[in-house]
C-alpha positions in Angstrom: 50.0 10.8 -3.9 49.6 12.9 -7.2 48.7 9.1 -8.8 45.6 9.5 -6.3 44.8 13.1 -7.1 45.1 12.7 -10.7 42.5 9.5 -10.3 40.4 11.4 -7.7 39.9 14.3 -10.3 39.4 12.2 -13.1 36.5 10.5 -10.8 35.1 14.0 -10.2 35.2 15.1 -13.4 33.4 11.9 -14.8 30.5 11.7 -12.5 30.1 15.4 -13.2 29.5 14.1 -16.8 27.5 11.3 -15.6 25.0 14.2 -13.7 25.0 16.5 -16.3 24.0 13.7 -18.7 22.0 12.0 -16.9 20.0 15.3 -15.4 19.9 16.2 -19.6 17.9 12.8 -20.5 15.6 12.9 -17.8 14.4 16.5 -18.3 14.3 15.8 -22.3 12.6 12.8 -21.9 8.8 13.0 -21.3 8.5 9.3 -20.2 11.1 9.4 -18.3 10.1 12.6 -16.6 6.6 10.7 -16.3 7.4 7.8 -14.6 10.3 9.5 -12.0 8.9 12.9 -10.9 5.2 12.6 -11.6 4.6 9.2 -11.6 4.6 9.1 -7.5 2.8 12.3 -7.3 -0.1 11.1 -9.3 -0.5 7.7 -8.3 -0.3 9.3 -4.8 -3.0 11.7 -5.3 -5.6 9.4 -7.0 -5.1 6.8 -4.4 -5.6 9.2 -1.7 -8.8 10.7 -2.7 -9.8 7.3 -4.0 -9.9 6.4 -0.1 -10.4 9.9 1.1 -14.0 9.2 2.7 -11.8 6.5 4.8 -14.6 3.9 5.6 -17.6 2.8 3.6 -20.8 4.4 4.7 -24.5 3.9 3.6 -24.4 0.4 2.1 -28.1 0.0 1.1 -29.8 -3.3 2.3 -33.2 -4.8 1.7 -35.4 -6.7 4.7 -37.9 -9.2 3.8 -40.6 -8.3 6.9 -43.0 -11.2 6.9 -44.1 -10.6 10.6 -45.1 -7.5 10.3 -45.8 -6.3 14.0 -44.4 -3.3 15.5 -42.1 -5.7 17.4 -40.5 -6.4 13.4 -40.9 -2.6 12.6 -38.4 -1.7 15.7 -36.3 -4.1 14.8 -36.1 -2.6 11.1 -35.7 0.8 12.8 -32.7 -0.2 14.4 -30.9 -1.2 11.3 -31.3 2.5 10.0 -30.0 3.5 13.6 -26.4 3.3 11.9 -24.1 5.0 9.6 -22.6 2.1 7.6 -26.2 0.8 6.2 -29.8 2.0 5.9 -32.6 -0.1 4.5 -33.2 0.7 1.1 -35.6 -1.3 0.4 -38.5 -3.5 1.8 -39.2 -6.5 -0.9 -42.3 -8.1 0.0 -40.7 -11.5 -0.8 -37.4 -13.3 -1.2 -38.0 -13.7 -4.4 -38.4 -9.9 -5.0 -35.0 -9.4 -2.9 -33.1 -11.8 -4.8 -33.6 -10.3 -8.0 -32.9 -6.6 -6.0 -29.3 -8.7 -5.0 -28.1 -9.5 -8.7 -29.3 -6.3 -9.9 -26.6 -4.6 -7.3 -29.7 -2.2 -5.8 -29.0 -3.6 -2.5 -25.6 -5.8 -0.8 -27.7 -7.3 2.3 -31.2 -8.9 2.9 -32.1 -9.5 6.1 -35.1 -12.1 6.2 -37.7 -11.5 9.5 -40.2 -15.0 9.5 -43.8 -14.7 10.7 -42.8 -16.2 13.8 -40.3 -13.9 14.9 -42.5 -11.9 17.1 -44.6 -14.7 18.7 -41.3 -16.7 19.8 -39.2 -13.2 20.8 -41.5 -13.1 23.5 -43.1 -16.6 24.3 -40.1 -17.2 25.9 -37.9 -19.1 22.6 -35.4 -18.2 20.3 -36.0 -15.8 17.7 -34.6 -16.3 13.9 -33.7 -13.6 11.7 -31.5 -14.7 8.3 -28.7 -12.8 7.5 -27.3 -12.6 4.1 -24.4 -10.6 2.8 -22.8 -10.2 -0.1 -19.5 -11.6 0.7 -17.9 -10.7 -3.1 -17.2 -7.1 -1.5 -15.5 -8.0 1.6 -15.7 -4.0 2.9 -19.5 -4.3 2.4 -19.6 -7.6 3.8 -17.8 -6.0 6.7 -19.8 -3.0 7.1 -23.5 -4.6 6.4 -22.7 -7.8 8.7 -21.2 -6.0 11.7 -24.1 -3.5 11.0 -27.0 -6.0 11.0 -25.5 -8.3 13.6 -24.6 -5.4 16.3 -28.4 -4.1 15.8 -30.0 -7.6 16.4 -28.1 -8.1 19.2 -28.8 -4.9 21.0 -32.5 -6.0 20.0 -32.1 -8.8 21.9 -30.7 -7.8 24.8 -33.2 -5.2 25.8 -35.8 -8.2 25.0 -34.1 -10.3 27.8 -33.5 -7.1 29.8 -37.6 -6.3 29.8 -38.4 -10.0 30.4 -36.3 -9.8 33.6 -37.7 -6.7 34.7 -41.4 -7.9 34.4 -40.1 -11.4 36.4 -38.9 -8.8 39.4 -35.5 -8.7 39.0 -33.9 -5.1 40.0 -32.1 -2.8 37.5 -28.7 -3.7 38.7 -29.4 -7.2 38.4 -31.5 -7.1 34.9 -28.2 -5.2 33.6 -25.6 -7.9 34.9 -27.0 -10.7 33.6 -28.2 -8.8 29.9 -24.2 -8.0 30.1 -21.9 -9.8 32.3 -19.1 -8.2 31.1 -18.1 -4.2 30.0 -15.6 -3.6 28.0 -14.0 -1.0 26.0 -12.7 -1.0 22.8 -9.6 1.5 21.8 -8.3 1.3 18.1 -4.7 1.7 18.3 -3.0 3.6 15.3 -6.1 3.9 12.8 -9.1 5.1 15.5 -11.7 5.1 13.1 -10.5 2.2 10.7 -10.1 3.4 7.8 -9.3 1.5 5.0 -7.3 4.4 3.2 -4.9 5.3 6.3 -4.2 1.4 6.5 -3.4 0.8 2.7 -1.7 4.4 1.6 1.2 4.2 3.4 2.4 0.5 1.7 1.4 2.0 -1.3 3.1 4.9 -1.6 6.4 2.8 -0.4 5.8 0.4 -3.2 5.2 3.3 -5.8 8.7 4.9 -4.7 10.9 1.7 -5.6 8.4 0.3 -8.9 8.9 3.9 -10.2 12.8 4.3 -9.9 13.2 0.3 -10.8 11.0 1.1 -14.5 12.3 4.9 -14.6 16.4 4.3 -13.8 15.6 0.9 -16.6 14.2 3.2 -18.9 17.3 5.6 -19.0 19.8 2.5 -18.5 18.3 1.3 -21.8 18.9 4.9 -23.3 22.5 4.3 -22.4 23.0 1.3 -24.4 20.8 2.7 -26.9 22.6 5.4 -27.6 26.0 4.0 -26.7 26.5 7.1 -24.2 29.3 4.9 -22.3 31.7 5.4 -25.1 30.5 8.6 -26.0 30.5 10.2 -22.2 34.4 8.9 -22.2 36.4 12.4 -21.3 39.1 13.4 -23.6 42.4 11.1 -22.5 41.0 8.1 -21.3 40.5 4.6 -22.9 37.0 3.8 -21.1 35.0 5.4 -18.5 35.6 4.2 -15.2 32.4 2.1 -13.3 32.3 3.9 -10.0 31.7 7.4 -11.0 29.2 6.0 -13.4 27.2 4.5 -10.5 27.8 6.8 -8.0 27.1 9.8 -10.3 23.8 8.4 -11.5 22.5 7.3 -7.7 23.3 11.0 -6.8 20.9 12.2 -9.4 17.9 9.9 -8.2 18.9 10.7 -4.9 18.5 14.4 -5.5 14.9 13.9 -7.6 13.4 11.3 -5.1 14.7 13.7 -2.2 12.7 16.6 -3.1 9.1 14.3 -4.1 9.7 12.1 -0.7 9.9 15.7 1.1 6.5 16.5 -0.5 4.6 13.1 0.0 6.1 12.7 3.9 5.5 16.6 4.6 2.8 18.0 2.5 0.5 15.3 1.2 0.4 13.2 4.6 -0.9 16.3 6.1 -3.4 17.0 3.6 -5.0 13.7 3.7 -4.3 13.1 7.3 -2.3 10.0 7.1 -0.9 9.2 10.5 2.4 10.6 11.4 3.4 9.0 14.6 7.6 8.9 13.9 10.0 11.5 14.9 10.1 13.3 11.6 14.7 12.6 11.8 13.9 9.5 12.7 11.8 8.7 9.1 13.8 10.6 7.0 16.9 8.6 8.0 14.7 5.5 7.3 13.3 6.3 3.9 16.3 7.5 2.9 18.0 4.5 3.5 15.0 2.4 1.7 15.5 5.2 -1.4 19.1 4.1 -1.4 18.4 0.7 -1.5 15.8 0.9 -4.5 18.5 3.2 -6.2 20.8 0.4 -6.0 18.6 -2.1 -7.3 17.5 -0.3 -10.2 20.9 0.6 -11.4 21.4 -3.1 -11.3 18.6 -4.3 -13.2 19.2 -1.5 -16.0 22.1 -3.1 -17.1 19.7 -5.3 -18.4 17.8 -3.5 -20.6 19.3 -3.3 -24.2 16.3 -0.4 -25.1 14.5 2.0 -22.9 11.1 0.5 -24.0 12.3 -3.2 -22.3 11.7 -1.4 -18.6 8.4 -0.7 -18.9 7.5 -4.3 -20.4 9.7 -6.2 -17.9 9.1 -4.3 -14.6 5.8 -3.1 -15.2 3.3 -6.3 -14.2 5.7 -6.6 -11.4 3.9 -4.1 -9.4 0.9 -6.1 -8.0 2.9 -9.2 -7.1 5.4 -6.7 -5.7 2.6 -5.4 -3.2 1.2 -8.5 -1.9 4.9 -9.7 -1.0 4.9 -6.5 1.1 2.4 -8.4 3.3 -0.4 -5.7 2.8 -2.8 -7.3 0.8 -2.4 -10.5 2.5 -0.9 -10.6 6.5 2.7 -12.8 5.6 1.7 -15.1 7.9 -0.6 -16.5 5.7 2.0 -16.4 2.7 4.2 -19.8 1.8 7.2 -19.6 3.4 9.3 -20.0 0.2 7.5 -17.1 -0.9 8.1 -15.3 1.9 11.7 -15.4 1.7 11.8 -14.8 -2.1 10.3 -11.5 -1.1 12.8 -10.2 1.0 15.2 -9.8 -2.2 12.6 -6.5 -2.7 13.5 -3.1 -1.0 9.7 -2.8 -0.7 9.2 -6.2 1.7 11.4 -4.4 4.5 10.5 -0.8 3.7 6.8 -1.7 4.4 7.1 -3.0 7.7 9.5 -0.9 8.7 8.0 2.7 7.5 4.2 1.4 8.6 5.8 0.6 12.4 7.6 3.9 12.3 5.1 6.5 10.8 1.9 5.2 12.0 2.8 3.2 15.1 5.6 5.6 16.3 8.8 3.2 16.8 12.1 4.3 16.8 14.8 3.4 15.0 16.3 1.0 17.0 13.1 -1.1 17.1 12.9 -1.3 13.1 16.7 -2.4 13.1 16.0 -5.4 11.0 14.1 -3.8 8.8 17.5 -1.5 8.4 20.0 -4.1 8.1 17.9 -6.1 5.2 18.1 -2.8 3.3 21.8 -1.8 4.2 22.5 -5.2 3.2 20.6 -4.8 -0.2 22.0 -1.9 -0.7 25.8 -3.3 -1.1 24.6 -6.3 -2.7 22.9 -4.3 -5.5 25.3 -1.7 -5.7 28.2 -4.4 -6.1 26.0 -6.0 -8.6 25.6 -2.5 -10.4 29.0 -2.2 -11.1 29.8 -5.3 -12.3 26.9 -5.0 -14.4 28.2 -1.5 -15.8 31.8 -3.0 -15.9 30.9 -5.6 -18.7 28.7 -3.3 -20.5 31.5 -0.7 -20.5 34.2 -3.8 -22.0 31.2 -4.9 -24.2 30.9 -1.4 -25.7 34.9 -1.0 -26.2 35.0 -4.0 -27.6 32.2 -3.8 -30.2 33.7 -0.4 -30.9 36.5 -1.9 -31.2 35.9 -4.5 -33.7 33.9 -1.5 -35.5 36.7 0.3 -36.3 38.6 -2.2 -37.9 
């Protein structure tokens, strides 16, 4: 029993070494202090008021009238009827809108032939070209859905006259213009915006890119610097590797605590991100994914031989990271190899899992998977941690070793 209090207490008073020095070279350490506190703060902020108007309004389009009738004129009116495009421009020629295109004045032409008003209403169908640029697919969205919604209600209230003047009653006229009503109810982004659909992955990702490069950074300061020698208390051969881990995930644990409680409180708020999770409920889950990336980037520190390799090595690993995460692309479309190869990343299930919580409002039993992936992470990182600090410990005693002889 005094064998196990003497070894507890040497424990405690090594990790409390471990926190004091590991506290002490992130505070003194502007890149470090950079990349761990601020890092998520900023990246948060830009992004956010990058997307802050939500959804692309105002995309400027040219028409190319060649009828020229007040039928083509209403038409034309309609397209300015919207908020996502307005006519900009009317080019008297294709020619003339083309060259408007490439010069980026305008992301749409819409092409109106001569004949559009004699065949509207002789009874024949009506062409109008369409033509988008497809390079920008969120102006491609907003101008085509734009354009094609107009035409369409254009055309409808052509039929709708047409079956008026042949006798057919109001009731009648409005069945057969629209057979079917429906309704349309956007479910967990209303007004589809592209920032309250990408923010939330990104600010995920950010939280386990920044401790992976800022925990690397200070592992490589350890080896630098040879701090697992010189952190050794007075009567002892080597440090031990648990209080070493557990001491340092404490510390990341702390700083990430108090920047997760500003993003998830404060900054959601501000921005109005959706919060749709019971507030325990998310805070159990993101402290579970913080645990995980903690793990992971204690592990991959043992790595580094110099605080500079982190920021080399993990860096590029950012955009790669958040297209695994099934954001960028759905991970349906993703090969399944790939797929799988993802899942070794805290970020893969902390995605899915915080998006179906905090937006769409599942509990915690319904992201379980999600849970166990990182749980499981968690111990297979942490147990690669230790054996990773466990040969650099020997490695260090050893060089020291043969140093002193």
């Amino acid at each position: 029993m005094n064998r196990f209090k003497k070894q507890l207490s040497s424990y405690w008073l090594q990790a409390g070494t471990v926190i004091r020095n590991e506290f002490r070279t992130i505070f003194t350490d502007g890149g470090v202090m950079l990349v761990l506190i601020f890092a998520l703060l900023i990246y948060a902020t830009v992004y956010s008021l990058a997307y802050g108007s939500e959804v692309l309004r105002n995309v400027p389009i040219g028409v190319v009238d060649e009828c020229r009738t007040p039928t083509s004129r209403s038409l034309i009116e309609t397209f300015n009827s919207g908020p996502n495009s307005y006519v900009a421009y009317e080019p008297t020629s294709m020619e003339e809108a083309r060259e408007l295109f490439y010069n980026r004045k305008i992301y749409g032409i819409v092409y109106i032939p001569s004949n559009y008003d004699r065949n509207l209403y002789g009874g024949e169908q009506a062409d109008v070209a369409i033509y988008c640029d497809a390079s920008y697919f969120l102006m491609y969205r907003q101008v085509f859905q734009e354009l094609v919604t107009a035409i369409g209600k254009t055309g409808a209230m052509v039929e709708f006259q047409r079956l008026i003047a042949k006798g057919a009653n109001l009731p009648q006229a409005q069945a057969t213009v629209q057979p079917v009503i429906y309704e349309s109810h956007n479910l967990f982004n209303p007004y589809l915006g592209y920032g309250t659909f990408v923010m939330p992955a990104i600010i995920i990702v950010i939280i386990q890119q920044t401790l992976l490069i800022g925990i690397g950074m200070v592992g490589g300061t350890w080896r630098e610097f040879g701090l697992y020698r010189k952190l050794c208390p007075p009567g002892r051969r080597q440090m031990s590797t648990l209080p070493i881990v557990l001491g340092r995930g404490l510390v990341y644990a702390a700083i990430y605590a108090v920047t997760c409680t500003y993003i998830f409180g404060l900054h959601y708020r501000i921005f109005h991100f959706p919060m749709n999770g019971a507030p325990w409920s998310v805070f159990l889950f993101i402290s579970i994914y913080v645990v995980a990336c903690i793990a992971m980037g204690i592990a991959v520190s043992t790595l580094f031989r110099y605080r500079e390799n982190s920021l080399l090595l993990l860096l590029w690993t950012s955009i790669p990271v958040l297209m695994l995460s099934g954001v960028s692309y759905p991970r349906e479309g993703i090969p399944e190899w790939l797929y799988d190869f993802g899942k070794i990343f805290p970020s893969s299930h902390g995605v899915n899992g915080f998006i179906r919580m905090q937006t769409m409002g599942a509990s915690l039993q319904e992201v379980f998977a999600e849970i166990k992936w990182l749980v499981i992470l968690t111990v297979v990182y942490g147990g690669l941690a230790c054996i990773g600090i466990h040969q650099l410990i020997g490695r260090e005693q050893h060089e020291n070793g043969s140093d002193s002889q």
